[in-house]
N, C-alpha and C positions, 0 to 999 in steps of 0.2 A: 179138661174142660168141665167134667159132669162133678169133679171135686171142687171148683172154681166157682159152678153152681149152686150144687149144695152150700157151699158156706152163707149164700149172703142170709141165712138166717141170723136177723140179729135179736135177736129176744133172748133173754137168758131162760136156760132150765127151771122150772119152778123147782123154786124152792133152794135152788142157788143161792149163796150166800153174796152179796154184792164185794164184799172184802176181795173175792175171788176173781173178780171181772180182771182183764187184761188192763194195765198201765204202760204208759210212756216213760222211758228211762231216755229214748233219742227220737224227737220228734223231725221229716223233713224239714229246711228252711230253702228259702229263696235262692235262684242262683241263676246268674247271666252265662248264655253260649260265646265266649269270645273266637273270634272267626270259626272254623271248622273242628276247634276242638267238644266232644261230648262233654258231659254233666255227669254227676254221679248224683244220688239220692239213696238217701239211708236211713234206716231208723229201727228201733229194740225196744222192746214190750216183755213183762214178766209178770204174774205166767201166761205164756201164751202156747198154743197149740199150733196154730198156723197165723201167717202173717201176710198180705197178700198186697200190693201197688195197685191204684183204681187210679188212671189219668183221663181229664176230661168224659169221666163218668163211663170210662170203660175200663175193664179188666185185667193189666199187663199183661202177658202169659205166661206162664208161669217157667218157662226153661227163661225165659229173660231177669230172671230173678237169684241171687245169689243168698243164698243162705246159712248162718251160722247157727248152729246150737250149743250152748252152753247150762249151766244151774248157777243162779247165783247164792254165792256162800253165806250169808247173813241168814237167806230162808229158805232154802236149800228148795226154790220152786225153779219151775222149769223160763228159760232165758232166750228168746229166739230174736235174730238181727238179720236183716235184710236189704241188697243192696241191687238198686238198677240204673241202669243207664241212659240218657236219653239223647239221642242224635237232634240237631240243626235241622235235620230233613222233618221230621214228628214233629219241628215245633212248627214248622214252616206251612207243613198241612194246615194245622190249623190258625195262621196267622190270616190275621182282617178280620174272622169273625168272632172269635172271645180271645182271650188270654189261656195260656196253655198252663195247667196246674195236676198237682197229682196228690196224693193222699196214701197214710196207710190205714189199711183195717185187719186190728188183728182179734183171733179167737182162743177163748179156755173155754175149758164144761161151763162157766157160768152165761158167759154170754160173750159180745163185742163191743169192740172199741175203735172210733175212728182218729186218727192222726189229726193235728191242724192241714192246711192244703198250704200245700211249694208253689210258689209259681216261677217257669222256667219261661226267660226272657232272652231274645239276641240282643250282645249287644252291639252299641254302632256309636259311632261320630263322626259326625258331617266334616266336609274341608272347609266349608265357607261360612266366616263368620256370618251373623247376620245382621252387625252393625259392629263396623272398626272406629278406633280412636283417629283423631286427624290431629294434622300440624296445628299448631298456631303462635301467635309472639302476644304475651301479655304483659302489661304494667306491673311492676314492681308493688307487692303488697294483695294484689287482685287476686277474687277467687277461680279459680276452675275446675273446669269439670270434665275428665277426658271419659265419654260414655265405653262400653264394651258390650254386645250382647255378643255372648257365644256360640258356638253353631250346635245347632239340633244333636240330643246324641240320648244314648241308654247305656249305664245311669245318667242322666245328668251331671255336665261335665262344672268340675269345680274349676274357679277362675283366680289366677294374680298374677300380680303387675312388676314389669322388669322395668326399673330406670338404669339404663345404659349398663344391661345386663347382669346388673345385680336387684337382688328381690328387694320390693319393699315392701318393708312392715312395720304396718300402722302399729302395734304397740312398743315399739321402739321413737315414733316422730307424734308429738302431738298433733301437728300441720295436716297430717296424712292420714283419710278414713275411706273404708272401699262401701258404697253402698249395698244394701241385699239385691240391687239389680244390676251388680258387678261394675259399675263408675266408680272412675277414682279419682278422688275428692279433694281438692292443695286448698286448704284454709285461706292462705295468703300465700302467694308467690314469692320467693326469695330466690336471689339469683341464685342459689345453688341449685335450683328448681330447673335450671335451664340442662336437660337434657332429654337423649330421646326415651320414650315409654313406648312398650310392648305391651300387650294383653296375651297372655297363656293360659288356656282352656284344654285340662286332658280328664280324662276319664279309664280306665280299666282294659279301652281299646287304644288310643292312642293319644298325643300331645301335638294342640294345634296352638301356633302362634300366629297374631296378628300383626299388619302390616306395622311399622314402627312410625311413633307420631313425635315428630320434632317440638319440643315448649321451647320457646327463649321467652327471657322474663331479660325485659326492658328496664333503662329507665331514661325518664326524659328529664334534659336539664330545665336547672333554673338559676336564676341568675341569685347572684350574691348583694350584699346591699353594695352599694355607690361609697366610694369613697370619699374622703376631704376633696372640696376643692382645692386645687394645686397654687402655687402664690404665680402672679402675673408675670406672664414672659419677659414683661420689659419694664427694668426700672426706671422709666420713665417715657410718659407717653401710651400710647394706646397702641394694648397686646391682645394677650388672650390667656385662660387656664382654665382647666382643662380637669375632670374626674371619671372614671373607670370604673366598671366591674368587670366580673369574668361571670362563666357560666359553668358553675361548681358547688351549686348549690343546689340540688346537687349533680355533680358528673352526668354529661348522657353517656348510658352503659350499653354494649350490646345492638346497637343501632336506634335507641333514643334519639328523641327529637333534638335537639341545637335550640337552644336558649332564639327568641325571637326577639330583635330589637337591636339597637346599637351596645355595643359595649363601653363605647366613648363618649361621654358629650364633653362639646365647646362651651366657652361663652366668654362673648367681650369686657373686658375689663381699661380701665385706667388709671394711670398711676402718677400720682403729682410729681413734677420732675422739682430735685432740690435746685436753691435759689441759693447761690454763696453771698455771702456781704457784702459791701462796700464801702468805704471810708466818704463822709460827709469831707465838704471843703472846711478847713480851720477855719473857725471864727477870728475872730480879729483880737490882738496882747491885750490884757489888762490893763489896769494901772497899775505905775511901779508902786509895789508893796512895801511896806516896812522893814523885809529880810533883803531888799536890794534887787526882787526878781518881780518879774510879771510870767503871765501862764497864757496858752490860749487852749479850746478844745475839739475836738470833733464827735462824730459818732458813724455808726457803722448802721447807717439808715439809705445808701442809696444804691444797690436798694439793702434791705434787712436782710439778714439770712434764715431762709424759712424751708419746710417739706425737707430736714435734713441738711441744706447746705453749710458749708463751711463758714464760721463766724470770721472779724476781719480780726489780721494779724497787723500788733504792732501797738504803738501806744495812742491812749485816748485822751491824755492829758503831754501837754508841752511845755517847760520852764525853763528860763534863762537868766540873766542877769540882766538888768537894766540899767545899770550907769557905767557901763564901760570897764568893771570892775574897779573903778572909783571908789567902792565903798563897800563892806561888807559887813555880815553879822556878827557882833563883838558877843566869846564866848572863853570859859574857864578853862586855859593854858592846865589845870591839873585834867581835867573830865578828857581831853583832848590825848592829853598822853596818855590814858587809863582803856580808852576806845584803843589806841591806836596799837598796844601791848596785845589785848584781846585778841585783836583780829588775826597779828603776828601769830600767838599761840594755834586758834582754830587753825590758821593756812599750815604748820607743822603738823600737828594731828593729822590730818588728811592726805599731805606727802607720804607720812608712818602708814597709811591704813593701805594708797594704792599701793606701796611698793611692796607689802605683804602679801597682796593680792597677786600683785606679778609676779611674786619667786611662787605661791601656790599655782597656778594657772600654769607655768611653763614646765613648773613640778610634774604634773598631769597631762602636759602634753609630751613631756621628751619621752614616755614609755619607759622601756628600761634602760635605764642607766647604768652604764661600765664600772660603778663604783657603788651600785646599791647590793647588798645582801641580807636575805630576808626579804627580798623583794614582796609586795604584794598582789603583783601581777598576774601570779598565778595562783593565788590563795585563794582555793573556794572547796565545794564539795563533790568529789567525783575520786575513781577509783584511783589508787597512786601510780606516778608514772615515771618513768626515766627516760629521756632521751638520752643516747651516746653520741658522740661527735660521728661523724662518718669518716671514714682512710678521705686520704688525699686524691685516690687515683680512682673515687667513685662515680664513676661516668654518669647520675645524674643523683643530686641531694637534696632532689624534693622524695627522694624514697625515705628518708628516715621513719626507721619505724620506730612506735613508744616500749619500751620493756617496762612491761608490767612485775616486776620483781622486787622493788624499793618500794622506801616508801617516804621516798626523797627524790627529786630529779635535780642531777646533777651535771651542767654545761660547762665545756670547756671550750676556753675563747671568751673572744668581744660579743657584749649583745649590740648591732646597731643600732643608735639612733636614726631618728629620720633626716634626710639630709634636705637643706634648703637648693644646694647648686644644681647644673645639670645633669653631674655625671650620680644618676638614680639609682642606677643597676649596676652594679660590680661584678662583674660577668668574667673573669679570667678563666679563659682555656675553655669558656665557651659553659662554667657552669654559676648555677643561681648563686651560691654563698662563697664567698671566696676560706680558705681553707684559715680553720678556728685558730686561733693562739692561745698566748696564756691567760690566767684566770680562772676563776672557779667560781659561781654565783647556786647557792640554793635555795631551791625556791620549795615550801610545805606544803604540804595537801592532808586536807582532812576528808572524810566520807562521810555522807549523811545522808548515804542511800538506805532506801527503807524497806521495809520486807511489806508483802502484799496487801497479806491479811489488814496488817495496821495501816496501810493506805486506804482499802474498801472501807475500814473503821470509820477510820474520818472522814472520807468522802461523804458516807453516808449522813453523816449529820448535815449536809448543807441542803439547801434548798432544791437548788439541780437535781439531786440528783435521785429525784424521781423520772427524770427523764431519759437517765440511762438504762440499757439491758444488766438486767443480774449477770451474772457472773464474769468472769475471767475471759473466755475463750473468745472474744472477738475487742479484747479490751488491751493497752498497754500501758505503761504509766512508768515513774522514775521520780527523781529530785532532782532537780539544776540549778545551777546558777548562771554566774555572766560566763563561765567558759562553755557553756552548750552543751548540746548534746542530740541524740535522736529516739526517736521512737516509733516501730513499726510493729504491724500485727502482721504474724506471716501468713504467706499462701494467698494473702490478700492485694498485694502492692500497693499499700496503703502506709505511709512515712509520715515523719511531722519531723525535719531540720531544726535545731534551734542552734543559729549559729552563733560565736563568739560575741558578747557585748550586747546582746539582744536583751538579756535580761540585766535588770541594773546591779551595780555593784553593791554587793552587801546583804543583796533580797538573795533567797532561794526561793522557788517555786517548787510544788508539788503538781504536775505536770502529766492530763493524761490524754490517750485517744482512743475512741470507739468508734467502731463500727455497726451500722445502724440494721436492725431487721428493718425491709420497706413497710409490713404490718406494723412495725410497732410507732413510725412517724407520719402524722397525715402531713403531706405535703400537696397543696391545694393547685393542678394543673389548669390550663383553663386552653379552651383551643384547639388547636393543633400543638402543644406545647406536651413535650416529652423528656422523662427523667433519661440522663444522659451520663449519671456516674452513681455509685455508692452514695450513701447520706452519711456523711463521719462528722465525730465530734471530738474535736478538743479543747482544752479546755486547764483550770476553771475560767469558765468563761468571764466577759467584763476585765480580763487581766491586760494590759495596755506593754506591749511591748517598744521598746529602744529602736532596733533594727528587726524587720520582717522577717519571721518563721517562714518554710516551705513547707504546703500539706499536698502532699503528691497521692494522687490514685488514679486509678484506670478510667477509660471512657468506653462510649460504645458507638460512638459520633463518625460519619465519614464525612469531616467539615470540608466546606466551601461558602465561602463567601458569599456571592448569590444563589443560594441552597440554604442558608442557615443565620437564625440570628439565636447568638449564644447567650446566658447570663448563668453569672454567677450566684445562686442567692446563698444568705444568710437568714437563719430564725433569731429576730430578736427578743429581748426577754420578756417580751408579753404574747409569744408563741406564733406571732405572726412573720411569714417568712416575704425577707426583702429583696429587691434587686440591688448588689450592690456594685457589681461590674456588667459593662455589656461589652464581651470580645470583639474588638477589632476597630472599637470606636474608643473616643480618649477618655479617659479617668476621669471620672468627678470629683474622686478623692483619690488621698496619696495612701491609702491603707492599704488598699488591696491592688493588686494584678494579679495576672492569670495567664502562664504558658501555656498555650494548646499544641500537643505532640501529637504522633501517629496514634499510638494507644495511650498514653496517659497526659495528667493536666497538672502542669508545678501551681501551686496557689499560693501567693505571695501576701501575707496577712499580718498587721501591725497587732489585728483583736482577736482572741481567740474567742472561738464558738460551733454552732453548726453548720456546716455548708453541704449547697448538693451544685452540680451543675445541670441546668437545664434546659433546652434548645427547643425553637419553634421555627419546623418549617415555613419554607417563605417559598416554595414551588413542589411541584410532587416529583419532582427528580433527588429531593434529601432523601438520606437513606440512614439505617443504623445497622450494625453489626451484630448478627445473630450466630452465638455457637451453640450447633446441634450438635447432641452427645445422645450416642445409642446405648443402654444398658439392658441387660437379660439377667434371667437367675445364672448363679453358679453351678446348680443342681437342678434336677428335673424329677423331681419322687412321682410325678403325675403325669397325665397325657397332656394337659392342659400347660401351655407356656406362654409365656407375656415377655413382650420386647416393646421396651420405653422409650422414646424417642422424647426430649428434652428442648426447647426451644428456648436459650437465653441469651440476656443480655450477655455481650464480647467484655466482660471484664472477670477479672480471676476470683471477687469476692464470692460473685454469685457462684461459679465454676465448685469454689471450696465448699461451699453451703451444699449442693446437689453430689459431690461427691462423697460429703458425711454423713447425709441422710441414705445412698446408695450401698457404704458401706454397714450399715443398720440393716438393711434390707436382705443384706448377702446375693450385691448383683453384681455383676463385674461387666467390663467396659466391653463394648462390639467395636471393634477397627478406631481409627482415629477421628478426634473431633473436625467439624468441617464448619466454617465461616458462611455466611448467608447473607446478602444485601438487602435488606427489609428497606423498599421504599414505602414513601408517606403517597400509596396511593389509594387506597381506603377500599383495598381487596384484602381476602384473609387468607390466611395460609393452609396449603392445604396437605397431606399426607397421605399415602397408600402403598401399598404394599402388592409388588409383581415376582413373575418368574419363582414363583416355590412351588416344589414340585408335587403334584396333585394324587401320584399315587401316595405319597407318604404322611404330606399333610393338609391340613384344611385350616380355613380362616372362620371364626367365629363372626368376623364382622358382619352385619348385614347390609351394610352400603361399602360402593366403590372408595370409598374414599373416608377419612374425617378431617375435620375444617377447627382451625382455631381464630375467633373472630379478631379481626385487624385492631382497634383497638382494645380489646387484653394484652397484645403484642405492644401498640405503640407507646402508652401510656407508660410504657415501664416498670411499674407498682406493682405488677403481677407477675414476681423471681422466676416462679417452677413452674410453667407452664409446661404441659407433655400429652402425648397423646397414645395411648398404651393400643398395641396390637395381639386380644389374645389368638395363638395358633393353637390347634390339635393335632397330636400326630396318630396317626392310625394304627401304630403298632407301638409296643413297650419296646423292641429292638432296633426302634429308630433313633439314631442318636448323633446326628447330623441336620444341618439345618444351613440349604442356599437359597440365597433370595437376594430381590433387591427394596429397598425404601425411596420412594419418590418424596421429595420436598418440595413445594414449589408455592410464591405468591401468584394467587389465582391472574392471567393478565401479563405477568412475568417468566424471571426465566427461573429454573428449578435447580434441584440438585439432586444428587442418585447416591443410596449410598449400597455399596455390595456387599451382602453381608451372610458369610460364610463364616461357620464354627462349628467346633465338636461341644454338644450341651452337655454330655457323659464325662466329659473331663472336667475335673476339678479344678478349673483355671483360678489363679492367685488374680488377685483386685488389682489393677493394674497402677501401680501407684506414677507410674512414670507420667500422667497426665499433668499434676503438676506435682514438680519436684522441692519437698521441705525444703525452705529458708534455711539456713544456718545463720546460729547467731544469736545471742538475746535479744528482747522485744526493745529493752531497755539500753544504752549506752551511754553513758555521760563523759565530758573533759576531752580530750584530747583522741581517747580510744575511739568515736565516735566519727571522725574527720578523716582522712585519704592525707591533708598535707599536713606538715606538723606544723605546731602554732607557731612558733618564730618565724617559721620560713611564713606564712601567710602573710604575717603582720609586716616581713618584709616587700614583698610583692605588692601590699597595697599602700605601703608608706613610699614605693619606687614607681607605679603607675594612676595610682590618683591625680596628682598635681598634670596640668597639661602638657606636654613634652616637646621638643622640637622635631619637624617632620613626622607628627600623628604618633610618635612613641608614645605612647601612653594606654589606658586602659579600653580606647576605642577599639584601638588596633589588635587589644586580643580580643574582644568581642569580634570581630570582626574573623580574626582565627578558628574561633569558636565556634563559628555559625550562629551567633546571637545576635548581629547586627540589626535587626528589624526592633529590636528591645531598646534602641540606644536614649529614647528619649525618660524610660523609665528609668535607667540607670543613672541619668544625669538628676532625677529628681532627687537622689537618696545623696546623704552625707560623705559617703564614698562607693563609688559606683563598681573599683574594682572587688570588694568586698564582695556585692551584688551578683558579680558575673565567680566569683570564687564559691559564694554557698550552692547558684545555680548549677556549678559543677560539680560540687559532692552530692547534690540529690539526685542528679540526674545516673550518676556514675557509681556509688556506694552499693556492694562493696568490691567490684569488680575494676573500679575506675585503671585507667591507663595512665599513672602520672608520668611517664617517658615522652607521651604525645602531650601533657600538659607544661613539661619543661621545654618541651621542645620550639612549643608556642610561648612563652615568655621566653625563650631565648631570643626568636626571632623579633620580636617586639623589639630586644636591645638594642640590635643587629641597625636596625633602624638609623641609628643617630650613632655615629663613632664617640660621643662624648660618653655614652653609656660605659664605656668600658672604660674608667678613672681606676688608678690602681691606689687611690688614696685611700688609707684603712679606716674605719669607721670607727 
């Protein structure tokens, strides 16, 4: 103490050099007590003699002081460092009335020197903010403002912002600025903007988050302009017509307002009914003329034909002979045989012209001919093919398959004509062709399939086809002609038929189809109205087909009739998409129809282009097909793991799409996919996660549950929706994981899915989900078809014509289960062709043709006349 006292002389020696005084080489700095841990404090002076700690203007003691001595080397003066410590309790004495601070002062012979002053602080932070962010729903483009003040703390606790637990940072989004009074700032709201934000406030003591504030970012619809008036309901007489808009103008998103107003309006109209003609009464004969005749006339005035009606038939002038044929006009016996030569000559020309006409015309219809070689029947571009006769004793011969080995096809036997009598079907021993004879007919084939690259070439330079996706992979294409052909893009169940005769003889098409991303086509829904299949295009479009293409794909529909009003649309080429069928009610044109199946849709199309299908509910018991798919990592490097729950539409395109981006990610499949009833009842879906076990892991989520709004679900435009659950496990030797996933529309009924796995095992991606297509995308001629082409062409040149006792093409529709289609079939040029292509689409390339012999055998069976053993 008395050496404690002595020092505080601070005056130097006279005559000290001031060079000599004590310097700082480590002055104290500031420092916070965190909970009950002490403080150190240090600091070294050169030269110094003693060095002593003065806190809040008192003395340290000096056994609480740690001391080092060294010399330092450059000036070989003397080096002294000293170290104390300061408890929580010291600072706590003097806490409320100053600030607790400490100081060094050190001593040489010349004099003293004081340190700068430490100031030693506890530090703290409060639990309660003292202003949190709140929910709210804002308009699309609108600013806000989510305030944050953070709770009281030492230091000063710094602040940012989690949307939906990940950070945001403003120099990454122009949109997004945090004010200096920690608000955070959205420029203009964009729906990505819809999620929850947290405020995070920590400091040196601890990290405090605030409650979590829900954004949605709205938008309210608006109506689209009005369309044409519609032409008047009734050609004649007083109707009505009638123009529309929708409210897409844009979409309400998110729980936006619904466009206010009619969609519809009326208004009367009248429409002049046509007026046909009528023949005036004959005027009264003239006087007999000088050529020996008199005339009389009428006219077509009672009444006129006006507003479109029909003018009058028949003649308006009348001439006879007036003297009983007594007397006639004398003329030149040469002029008379010169007329009368002529006319002779014309009336033989014209016998020459029809009877060339009729040997061409019957040419064309008897098909192939017993006597023709080199036929051109089957001369087109498609890969070579040969059919062999089949044994006698082959129990059914619609199997023949094509060997692709030649580059000739080569039959033996009769090719039938078509037969005019009854006996249509030649059915002996109960099979389709009766057994081939002699003869040899070959028929040539050329290829004019194309390789890719130079199809995208060309493609490219047309107009369209800026409207396609780049590349390949969701793309097919080929060359065809009138023998047909198919094209599918796999993993997708997405097909395009092009049967027999469809395309004209002579033409080849270059022939493709895609598959649409839903971002990359606006498709304008309005209502209650929901996308209900893929958006495919094929194409090139404007191309007018002979006999209807089938463009088959998936749906996600669980149809009912009073539940659903379906349409077909088509984009025509000023990008506006039309209705061009509506299911269930009659055609307005003979172009298009539409098979509705349990999961997919045949589309029956003369024009090729865009199509989607789309359905608007008509009660809230419709529903659509949702498959939930669970995906997690393969791997687990971290504590942190994420399990993705998947909510899509029920069809395989989208299925293939989240599987490819899945395998990018390196996640593999949890348990199997599960099916979901998504009714139109304007709740949202909602997800949560139970039963995981609480010693091993924990849920990051902060609410019970998360919600994906009803229409992002209905509208169908938005593929991947998912809802990710991240988990923590609490140990690194946790390497299991049970639990269950709840699914459910808020209101409805739910679905559980159990989900147990080992996360340490290297599980393979499960590819079994959906299993590759086999097969090329492309198929052209014959290889493309289940029956071979003679035997089809016989089948329908044997059931087209009406038959006795329903033999005929009804009755295998009727076989088929296609009977509710029968009025469609009778529209088309032959009807059994119609139910023939609907069987390879439906059936390709698994088809059962044993059960499709089996039914054109029965059909024969029908009428005993069918079985003529007369050879064709």
């Amino acid at each position: 103490t008395g050496a404690q006292q002595s020092a505080t002389v601070a005056n130097p020696a006279s005559g000290a050099s001031p060079d000599l005084l004590p310097h700082f080489q480590l002055e104290p700095e500031d420092v916070y007590i965190v909970k009950n841990k002490a403080v150190s404090l240090a600091c070294r002076a050169t030269p110094a003699t003693q060095i002593y700690f003065k806190c809040n203007g008192e003395w340290v003691h000096q056994g609480d002081h740690v001391t080092q001595h060294s010399t330092d080397r450059s000036t070989g003066l003397p080096v002294m460092e000293v170290h104390i410590e300061v408890t929580r309790q010291q600072v706590e004495k003097i806490f409320g009335l100053e600030e607790y601070w400490c100081q060094c002062v050190a001593w040489s012979s010349s004099g003293t020197t004081k340190s700068q002053k430490a100031f030693v602080r506890i530090a703290y932070l409060r639990k309660n903010f003292e202003q949190e962010p709140t929910a709210r729903e804002v308009s699309i483009e609108q600013g806000i403002v989510l305030p944050c003040r953070p709770p009281e703390g030492i230091p000063p606790a710094e602040v940012e912002w989690l949307r939906n637990e990940e950070l945001v940072d403003p120099a990454l989004d122009a949109n997004v600025y945090v004010t200096p009074e920690h608000s955070l700032v959205l420029r203009q709201a964009r729906l990505a903007d819809t999620a929850n934000y947290t405020c995070v406030a920590k400091n040196i003591v601890a990290r405090r988050r605030s409650a979590s504030a829900a954004i949605t970012v709205y938008v309210n619809g608006g109506w689209s302009t009005w369309t044409q008036w519609s032409g008047c309901s009734t050609s004649c007489g007083r109707g009505w017509q009638k123009r529309s808009r929708t409210c897409t103008n844009p979409t309400p998103l998110n729980g936006g307002a619904f466009c206010e107003g009619q969609n519809v309006q009326k208004t009367a109209c009248t429409t002049l009914c046509p007026v046909d003609g009528a023949w005036s009464e004959w005027s009264k004969w003239s006087e007999c003329g000088a050529e020996c005749t008199h005339w009389r006339s009428r006219e077509c005035s009672e009444p006129a034909p006006r507003n479109g009606g029909r003018d009058c038939h028949g003649p308006e002038l009348d001439t006879r002979n007036c003297t009983s044929e007594l007397c006639t006009h004398a003329a030149s016996g040469a002029e008379d045989v010169a007329l009368y030569v002529g006319l002779v000559a014309v009336a033989v020309c014209l016998v020459l012209l029809l009877l060339v006409g009729v040997l061409v015309y019957c040419r064309k219809k008897g098909g192939l001919d017993a006597d023709v070689a080199d036929s051109s029947i089957l001369t087109a571009g498609f890969q070579p093919v040969s059919i062999k006769p089949s044994k006698a004793d082959n129990p059914s011969l619609l199997t023949i398959q094509p060997d692709l080995s030649t580059t000739t096809m080569t039959y033996q036997g009769s090719l039938c004509p078509r037969q005019d009598g009854p006996a249509k079907l030649q059915l002996p021993n109960g099979h389709l062709l009766s057994p081939l004879g002699a003869g040899r007919h070959t028929l040539h084939h050329s290829s004019p399939a194309a390789e890719g690259a130079d199809f995208v070439a060309r493609l490219s330079t047309q107009s369209y086809f800026r409207s396609l996706p780049r590349g390949t992979n969701n793309m097919a294409y080929g060359t065809f002609n009138f023998l047909g052909g198919r094209l599918m893009i796999p993993n997708t169940g997405i097909s395009l038929l092009i049967p027999p005769d469809a395309i004209p003889r002579g033409k080849i098409y270059e022939v493709y189809l895609t598959l649409h991303k839903q971002e990359e086509v606006r498709l304008p829904l309005a209502g209650c109205q929901t996308l209900l299949s893929p958006i495919v295009s094929c194409g090139p479009p404007g191309v007018l087909l002979t006999r209807p293409a089938i463009l088959a794909m998936g749906h996600c529909v669980e149809a009912s009739a009073e539940n659903w009003s379906i349409r077909l649309k088509k984009q025509s080429c000023e990008g506006t998409w039309e209705d061009v069928l509506q299911l269930g009610a009659e055609p307005c044109t003979e172009l298009y129809y539409c098979q509705l199946e349990a999961q997919a849709c045949y589309v029956f199309t003369e024009q090729l282009g865009r199509f989607a299908l789309v359905g608007e509910s008509l009660s809230m018991a419709a529903s659509k097909r949702l498959k939930l798919v669970l995906f997690a990592p393969a791997a687990c490097p971290s504590l942190e793991y994420n399990i993705r729950v998947y909510c899509l539409s029920d069809t395989q395109d989208v299925l293939k799409e989240v599987i490819q981006l899945e395998k990018q990610l390196g996640g593999q499949l949890i348990g199997a996919p599960r099916v979901l009833h998504f009714k139109d009842s304007y709740h949202n879906l909602r997800l949560s996660i139970h039963d995981m076990p609480s010693s091993l892991w924990k849920s990051k989520l902060l609410a019970s549950y998360q919600e994906i709004p009803f229409y992002h679900i209905w509208s169908g435009l938005q593929p991947f929706l998912h809802c990710t659950f991240t988990l923590e496990r609490l140990s690194t030797s946790t390497c299991e994981l049970a639990c269950k996933i709840w699914v459910w529309q808020v209101e409805g009924d739910g679905q559980s899915f159990t989900v147990n796995f080992n996360i340490a095992k290297d599980t393979r991606f499960s590819d079994w989900l959906v299993p590759d297509e086999v097969g090329t995308p492309a198929l052209v001629g014959p290889s493309a078809f289940k029956i071979p082409f003679l035997i089809r062409q016989k089948i329908i040149s044997s059931l087209d014509p009406p038959g006795t006792r329903g033999a005929d093409w009804r009755t295998l529709a009727q076989k088929l289960n296609l009977d509710s289609h029968l009025s469609f079939f009778a529209s088309k040029a032959s009807p059994t062709a119609m139910i023939l292509n609907l069987w390879e689409a439906r059936h390709f390339p698994n088809g059962n043709l044993s059960q499709l012999a089996a039914a054109v055998a029965e059909v024969g069976k029908q009428d005993g006349a069918l079985f003529s053993e007369a050879e064709c």
